[in-house]
BATIPA-747781 format. One record per residue (C-alpha): residue number from 0; residue in three letters; chain; x, y, z. Coordinates in Angstrom, 2 decimals, decimal comma, padded with zeros to 5 digits, always signed. Example, Ala and Ser with C-alpha at 12.3 -4.5 7.8 and 13.67 -1.06 7.14 Angstrom:
! residues 2
BAMAR pos code unit      xx      yy      zz
BAMAR   0  ALA    A +012,30 -004,50 +007,80
BAMAR   1  SER    A +013,67 -001,06 +007,14
***
This chain:
! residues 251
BAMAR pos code unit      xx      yy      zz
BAMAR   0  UNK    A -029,77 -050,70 -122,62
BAMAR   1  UNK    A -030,66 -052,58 -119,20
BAMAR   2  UNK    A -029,52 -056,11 -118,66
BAMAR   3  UNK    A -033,34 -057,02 -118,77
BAMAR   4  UNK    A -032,96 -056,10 -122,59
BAMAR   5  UNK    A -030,48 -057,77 -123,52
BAMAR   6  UNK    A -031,57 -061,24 -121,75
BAMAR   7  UNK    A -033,36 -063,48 -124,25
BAMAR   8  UNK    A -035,19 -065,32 -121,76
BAMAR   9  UNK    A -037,12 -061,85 -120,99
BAMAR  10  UNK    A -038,45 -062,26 -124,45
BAMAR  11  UNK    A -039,78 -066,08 -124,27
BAMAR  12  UNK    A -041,62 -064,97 -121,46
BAMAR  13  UNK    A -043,03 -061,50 -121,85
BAMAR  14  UNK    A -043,82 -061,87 -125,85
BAMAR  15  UNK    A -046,27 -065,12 -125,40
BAMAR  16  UNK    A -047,58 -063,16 -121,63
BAMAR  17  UNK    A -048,53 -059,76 -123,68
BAMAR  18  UNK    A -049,85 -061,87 -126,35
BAMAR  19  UNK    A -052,31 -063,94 -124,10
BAMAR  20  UNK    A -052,98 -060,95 -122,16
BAMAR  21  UNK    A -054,08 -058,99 -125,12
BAMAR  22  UNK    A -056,25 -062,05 -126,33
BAMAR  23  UNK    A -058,09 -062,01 -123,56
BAMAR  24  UNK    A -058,65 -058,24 -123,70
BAMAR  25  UNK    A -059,96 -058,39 -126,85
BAMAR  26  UNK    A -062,57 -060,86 -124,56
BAMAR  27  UNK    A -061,23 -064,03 -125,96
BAMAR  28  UNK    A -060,50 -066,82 -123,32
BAMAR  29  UNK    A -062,01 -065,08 -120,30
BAMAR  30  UNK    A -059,73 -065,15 -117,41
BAMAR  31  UNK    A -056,89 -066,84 -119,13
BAMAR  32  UNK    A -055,04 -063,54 -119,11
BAMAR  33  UNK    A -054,28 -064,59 -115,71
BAMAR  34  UNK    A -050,87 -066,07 -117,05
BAMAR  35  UNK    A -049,59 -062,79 -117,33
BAMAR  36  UNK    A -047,91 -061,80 -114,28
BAMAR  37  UNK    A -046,90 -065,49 -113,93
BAMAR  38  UNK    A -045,12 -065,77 -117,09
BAMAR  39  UNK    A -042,85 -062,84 -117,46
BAMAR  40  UNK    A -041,90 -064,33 -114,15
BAMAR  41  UNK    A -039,93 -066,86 -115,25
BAMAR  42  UNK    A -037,58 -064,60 -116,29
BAMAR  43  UNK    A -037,60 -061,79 -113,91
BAMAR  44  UNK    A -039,40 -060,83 -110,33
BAMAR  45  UNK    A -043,30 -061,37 -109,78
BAMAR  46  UNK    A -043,01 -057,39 -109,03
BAMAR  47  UNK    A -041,04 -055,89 -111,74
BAMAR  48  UNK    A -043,06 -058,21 -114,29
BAMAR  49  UNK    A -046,66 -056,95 -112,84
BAMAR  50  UNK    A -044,78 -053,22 -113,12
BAMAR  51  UNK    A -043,60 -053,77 -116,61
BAMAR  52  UNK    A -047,55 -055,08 -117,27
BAMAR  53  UNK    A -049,17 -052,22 -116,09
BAMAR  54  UNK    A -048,69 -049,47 -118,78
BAMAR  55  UNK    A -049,26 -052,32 -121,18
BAMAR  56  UNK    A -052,53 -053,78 -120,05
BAMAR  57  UNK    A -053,67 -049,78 -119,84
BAMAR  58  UNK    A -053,06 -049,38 -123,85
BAMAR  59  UNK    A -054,71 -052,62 -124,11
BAMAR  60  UNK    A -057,76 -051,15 -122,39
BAMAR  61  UNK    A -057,94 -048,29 -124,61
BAMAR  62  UNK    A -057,81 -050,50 -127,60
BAMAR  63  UNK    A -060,63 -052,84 -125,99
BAMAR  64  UNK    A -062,53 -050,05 -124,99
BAMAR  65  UNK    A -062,67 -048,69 -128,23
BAMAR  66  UNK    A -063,30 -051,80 -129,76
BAMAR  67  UNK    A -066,76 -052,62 -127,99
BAMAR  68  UNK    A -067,14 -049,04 -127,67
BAMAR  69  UNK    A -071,00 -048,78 -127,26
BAMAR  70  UNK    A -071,97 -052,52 -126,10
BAMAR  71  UNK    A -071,68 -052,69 -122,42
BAMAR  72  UNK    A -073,93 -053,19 -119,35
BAMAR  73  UNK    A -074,42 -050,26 -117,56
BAMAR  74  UNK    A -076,11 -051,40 -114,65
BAMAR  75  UNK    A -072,97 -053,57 -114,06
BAMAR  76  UNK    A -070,93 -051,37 -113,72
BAMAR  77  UNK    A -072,48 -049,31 -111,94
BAMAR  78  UNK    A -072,83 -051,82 -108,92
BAMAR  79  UNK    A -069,27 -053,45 -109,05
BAMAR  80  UNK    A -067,22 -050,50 -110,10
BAMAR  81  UNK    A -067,54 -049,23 -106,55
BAMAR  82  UNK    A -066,73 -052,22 -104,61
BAMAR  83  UNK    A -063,36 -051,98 -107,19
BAMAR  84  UNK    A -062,00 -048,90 -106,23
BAMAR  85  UNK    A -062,43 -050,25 -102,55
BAMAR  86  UNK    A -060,45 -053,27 -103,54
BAMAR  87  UNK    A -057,96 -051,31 -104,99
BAMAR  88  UNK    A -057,71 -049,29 -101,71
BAMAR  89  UNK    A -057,44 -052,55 -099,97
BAMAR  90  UNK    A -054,96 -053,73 -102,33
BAMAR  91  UNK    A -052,85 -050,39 -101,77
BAMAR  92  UNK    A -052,98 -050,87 -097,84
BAMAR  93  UNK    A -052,09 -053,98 -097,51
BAMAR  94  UNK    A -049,63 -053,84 -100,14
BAMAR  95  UNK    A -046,71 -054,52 -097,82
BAMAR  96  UNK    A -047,99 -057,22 -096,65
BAMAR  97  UNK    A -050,01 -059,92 -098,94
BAMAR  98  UNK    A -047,74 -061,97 -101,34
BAMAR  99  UNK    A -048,34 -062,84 -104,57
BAMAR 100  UNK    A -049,01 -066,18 -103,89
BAMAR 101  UNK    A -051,87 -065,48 -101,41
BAMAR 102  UNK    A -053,62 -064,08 -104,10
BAMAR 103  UNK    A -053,47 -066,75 -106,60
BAMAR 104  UNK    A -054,15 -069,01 -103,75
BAMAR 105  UNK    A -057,55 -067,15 -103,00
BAMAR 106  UNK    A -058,33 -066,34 -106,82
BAMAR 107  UNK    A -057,75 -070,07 -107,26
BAMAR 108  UNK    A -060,46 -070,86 -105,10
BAMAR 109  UNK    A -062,50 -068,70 -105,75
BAMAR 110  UNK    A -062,11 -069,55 -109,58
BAMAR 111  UNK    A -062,83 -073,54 -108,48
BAMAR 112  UNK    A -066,04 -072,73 -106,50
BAMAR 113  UNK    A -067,32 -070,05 -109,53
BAMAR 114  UNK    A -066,69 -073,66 -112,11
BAMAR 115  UNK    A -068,58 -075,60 -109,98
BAMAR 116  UNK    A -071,24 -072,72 -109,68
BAMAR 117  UNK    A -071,60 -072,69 -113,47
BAMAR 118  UNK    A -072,01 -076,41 -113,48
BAMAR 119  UNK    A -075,22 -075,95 -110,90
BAMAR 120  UNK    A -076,35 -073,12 -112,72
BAMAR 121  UNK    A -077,23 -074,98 -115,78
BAMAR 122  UNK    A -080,56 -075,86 -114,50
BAMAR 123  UNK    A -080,86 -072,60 -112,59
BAMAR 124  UNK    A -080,67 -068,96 -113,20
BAMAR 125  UNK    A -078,95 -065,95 -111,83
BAMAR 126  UNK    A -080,13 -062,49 -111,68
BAMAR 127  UNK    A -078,12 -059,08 -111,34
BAMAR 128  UNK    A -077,78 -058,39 -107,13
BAMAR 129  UNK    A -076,02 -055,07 -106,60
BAMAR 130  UNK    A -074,66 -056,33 -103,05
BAMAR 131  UNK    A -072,96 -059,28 -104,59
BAMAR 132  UNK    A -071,99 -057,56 -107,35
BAMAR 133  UNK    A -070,48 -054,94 -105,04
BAMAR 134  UNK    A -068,84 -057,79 -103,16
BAMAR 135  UNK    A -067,32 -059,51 -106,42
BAMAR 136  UNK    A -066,08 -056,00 -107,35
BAMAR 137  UNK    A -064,01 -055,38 -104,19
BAMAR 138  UNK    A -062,79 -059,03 -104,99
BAMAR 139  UNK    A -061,69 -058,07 -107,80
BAMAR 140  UNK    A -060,44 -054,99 -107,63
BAMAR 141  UNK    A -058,12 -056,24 -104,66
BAMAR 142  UNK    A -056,94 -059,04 -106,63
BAMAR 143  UNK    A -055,99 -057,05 -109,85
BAMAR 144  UNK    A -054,26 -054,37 -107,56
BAMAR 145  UNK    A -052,03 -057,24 -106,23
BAMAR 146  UNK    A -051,33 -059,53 -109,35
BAMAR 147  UNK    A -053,06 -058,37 -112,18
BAMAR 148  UNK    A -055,65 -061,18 -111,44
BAMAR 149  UNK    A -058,97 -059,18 -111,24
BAMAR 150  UNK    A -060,72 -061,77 -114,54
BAMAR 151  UNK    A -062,03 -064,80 -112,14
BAMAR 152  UNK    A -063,35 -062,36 -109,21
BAMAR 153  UNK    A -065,34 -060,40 -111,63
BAMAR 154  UNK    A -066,50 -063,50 -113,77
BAMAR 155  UNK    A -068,01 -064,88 -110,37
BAMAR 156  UNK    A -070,50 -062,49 -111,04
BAMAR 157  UNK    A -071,01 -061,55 -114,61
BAMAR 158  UNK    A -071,05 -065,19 -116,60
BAMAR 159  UNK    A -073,92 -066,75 -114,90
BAMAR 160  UNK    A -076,06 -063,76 -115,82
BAMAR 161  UNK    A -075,84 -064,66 -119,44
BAMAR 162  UNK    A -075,27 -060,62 -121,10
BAMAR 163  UNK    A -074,21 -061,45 -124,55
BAMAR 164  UNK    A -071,04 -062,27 -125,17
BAMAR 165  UNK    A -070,13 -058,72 -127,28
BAMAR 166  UNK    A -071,62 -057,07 -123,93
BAMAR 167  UNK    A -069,98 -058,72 -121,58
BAMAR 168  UNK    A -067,14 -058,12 -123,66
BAMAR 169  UNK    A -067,78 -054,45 -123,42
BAMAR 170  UNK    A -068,30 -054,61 -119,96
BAMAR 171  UNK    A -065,31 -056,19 -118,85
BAMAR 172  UNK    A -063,30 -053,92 -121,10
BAMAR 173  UNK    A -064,61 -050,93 -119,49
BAMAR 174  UNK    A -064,62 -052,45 -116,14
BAMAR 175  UNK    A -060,57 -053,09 -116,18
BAMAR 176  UNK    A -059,59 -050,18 -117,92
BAMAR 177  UNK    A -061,27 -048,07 -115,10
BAMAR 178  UNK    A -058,91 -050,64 -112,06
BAMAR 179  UNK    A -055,97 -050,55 -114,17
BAMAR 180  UNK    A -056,22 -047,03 -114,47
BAMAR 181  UNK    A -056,60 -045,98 -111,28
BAMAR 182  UNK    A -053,74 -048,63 -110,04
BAMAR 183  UNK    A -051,48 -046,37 -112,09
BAMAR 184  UNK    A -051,21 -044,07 -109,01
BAMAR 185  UNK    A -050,80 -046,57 -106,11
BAMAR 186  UNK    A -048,17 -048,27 -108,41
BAMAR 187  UNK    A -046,06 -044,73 -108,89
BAMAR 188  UNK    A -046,12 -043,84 -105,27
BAMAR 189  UNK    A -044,77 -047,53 -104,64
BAMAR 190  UNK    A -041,67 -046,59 -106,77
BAMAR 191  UNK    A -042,14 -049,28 -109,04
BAMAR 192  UNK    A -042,11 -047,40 -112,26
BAMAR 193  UNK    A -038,61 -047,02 -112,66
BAMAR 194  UNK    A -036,72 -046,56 -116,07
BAMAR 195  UNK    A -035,76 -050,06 -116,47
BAMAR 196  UNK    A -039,46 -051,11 -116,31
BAMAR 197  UNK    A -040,85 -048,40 -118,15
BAMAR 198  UNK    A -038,08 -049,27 -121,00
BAMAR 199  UNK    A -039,29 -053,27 -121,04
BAMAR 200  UNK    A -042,64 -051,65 -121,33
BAMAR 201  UNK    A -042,56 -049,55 -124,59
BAMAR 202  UNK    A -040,42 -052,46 -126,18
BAMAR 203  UNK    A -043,70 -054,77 -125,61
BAMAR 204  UNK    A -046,37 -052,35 -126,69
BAMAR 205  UNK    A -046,37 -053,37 -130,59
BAMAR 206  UNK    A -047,83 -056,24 -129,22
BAMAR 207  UNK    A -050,81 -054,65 -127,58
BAMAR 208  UNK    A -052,92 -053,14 -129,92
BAMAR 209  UNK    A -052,44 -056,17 -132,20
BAMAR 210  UNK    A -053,20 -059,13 -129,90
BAMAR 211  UNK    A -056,40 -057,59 -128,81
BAMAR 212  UNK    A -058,10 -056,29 -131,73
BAMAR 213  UNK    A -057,09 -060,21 -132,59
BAMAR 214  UNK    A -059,09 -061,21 -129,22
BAMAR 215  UNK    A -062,28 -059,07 -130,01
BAMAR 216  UNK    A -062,28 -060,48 -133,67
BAMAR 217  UNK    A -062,26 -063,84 -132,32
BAMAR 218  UNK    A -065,49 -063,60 -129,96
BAMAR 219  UNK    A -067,54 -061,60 -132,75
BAMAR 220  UNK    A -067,05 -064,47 -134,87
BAMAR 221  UNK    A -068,06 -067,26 -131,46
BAMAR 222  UNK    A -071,67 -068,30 -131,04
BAMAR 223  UNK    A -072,63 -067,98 -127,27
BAMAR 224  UNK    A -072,65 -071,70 -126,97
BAMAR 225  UNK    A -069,28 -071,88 -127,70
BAMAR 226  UNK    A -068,08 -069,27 -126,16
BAMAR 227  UNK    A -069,21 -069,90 -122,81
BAMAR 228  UNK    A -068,16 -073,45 -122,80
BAMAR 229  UNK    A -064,94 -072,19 -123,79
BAMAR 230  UNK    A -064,67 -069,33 -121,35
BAMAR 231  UNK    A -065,58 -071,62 -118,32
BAMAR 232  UNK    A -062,75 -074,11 -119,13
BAMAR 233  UNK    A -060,34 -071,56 -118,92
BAMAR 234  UNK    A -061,15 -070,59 -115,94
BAMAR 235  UNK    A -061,05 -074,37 -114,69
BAMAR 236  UNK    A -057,38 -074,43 -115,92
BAMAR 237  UNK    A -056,33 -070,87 -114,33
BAMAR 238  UNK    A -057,94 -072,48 -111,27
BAMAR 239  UNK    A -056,03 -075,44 -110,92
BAMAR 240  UNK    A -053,21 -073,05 -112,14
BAMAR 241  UNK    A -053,45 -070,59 -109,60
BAMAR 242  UNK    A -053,91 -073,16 -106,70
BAMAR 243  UNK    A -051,02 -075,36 -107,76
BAMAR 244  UNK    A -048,82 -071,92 -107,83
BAMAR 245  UNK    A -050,25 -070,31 -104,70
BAMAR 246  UNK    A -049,76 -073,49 -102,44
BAMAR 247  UNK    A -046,15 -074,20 -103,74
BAMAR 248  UNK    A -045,09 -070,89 -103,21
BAMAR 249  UNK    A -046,82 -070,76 -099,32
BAMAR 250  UNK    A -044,59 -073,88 -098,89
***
């Protein structure tokens, strides 16, 4: 057994991290699955813990899928999913170069602007555009590739269209398990699928299935004016979160 096994402050962090993660797959909380990455890295690398992530947030993508099998958007999809897989290029190119801390930095911003969107967008509405959407899903795509952050990019666009909460649900679900899947290759070829992090993986997965079925039972039972309320203020807190994090680690 690795040394990562054996270390109990592995398991204070990466329990509560898949546990929040899986929450918000099950589309409870909205992009507060952001904590992820950041929390298994208190005890370990910001690389190994988005590698040890990975496998996990794909089984948690098969669960969600499955869960809100049926109830998505299809038009959506079909005009983000293709900006993704170029943001998921990007992300790949550029691996070698953008830190994880320039991502939260931009997601953070972007996450503040999208708050203060919602706020103006109470007495206004938005309508589906397939270039922004496009744009939004290279956003996110890039940002999911690099830190597992892909939520506030792609809530940019879909909250302030108003879908339903069980389709938007649905949406996102099949919208991330497409990115995470296909950041399963880039991720190989970058070596970082070793057998310590594949080990930490399968010792986490009991977790998955169970936290997320625990998400999507959570927003069948929300009323829409609760649950966007709710889903906005998370993403207010993973902003100030991810700006706080992104500037102190720049500096």
């Amino acid at each position: 057994m690795s040394g990562l096994l054996l270390d109990p402050w592995f398991y204070a962090a990466a329990i509560p991290a898949v546990i929040l993660v899986g929450l918000s797959k099950g589309g409870f909380g909205g992009a507060v699955g952001f904590v992820g990455v950041p929390l298994m890295a208190l005890g370990m690398p910001p690389v190994q813990a988005a590698a040890i992530l990975l496998p996990i947030l794909c089984l948690m993508d098969i669960v969600s899928v499955w869960t809100w099998w049926g109830v998505y958007d299809r038009k959506m999809l079909a005009d983000m999913m293709p900006g993704a897989v170029i943001g998921i290029g990007l992300g790949w190119l550029t691996a070698a170069l953008v830190t994880a801390e320039m991502v939260r930095l931009i997601v953070g911003a972007v996450a503040i602007i999208f708050v203060l969107r919602w706020v103006y967008l109470q007495s206004h509405s938005a309508e589906p555009n397939r270039a922004v959407a496009a744009f939004w899903g290279t956003v996110a795509g890039f940002t999911s590739f690099v830190a597992h952050v892909g939520g506030p990019p792609f809530q940019v666009y879909a909250l302030p269209i108003r879908l339903d909460p069980k389709v938007l649900s649905g949406t996102a679900a099949i919208f991330f398990a497409a990115t995470n899947a296909l950041k399963l290759i880039p991720y190989f070829a970058l070596g970082q699928f070793d057998t310590t992090n594949l080990t930490a993986s399968a010792v986490l997965v009991p977790l998955a299935p169970l936290s997320t079925i625990a998400g999507a039972w959570l927003v069948r039972r929300m009323r829409p004016e609760l649950f966007y309320p709710f889903t906005y203020a998370t993403v207010a807190v993973v902003a100030v979160k991810l700006l706080w994090d992104g500037i102190a680690g720049l500096l």
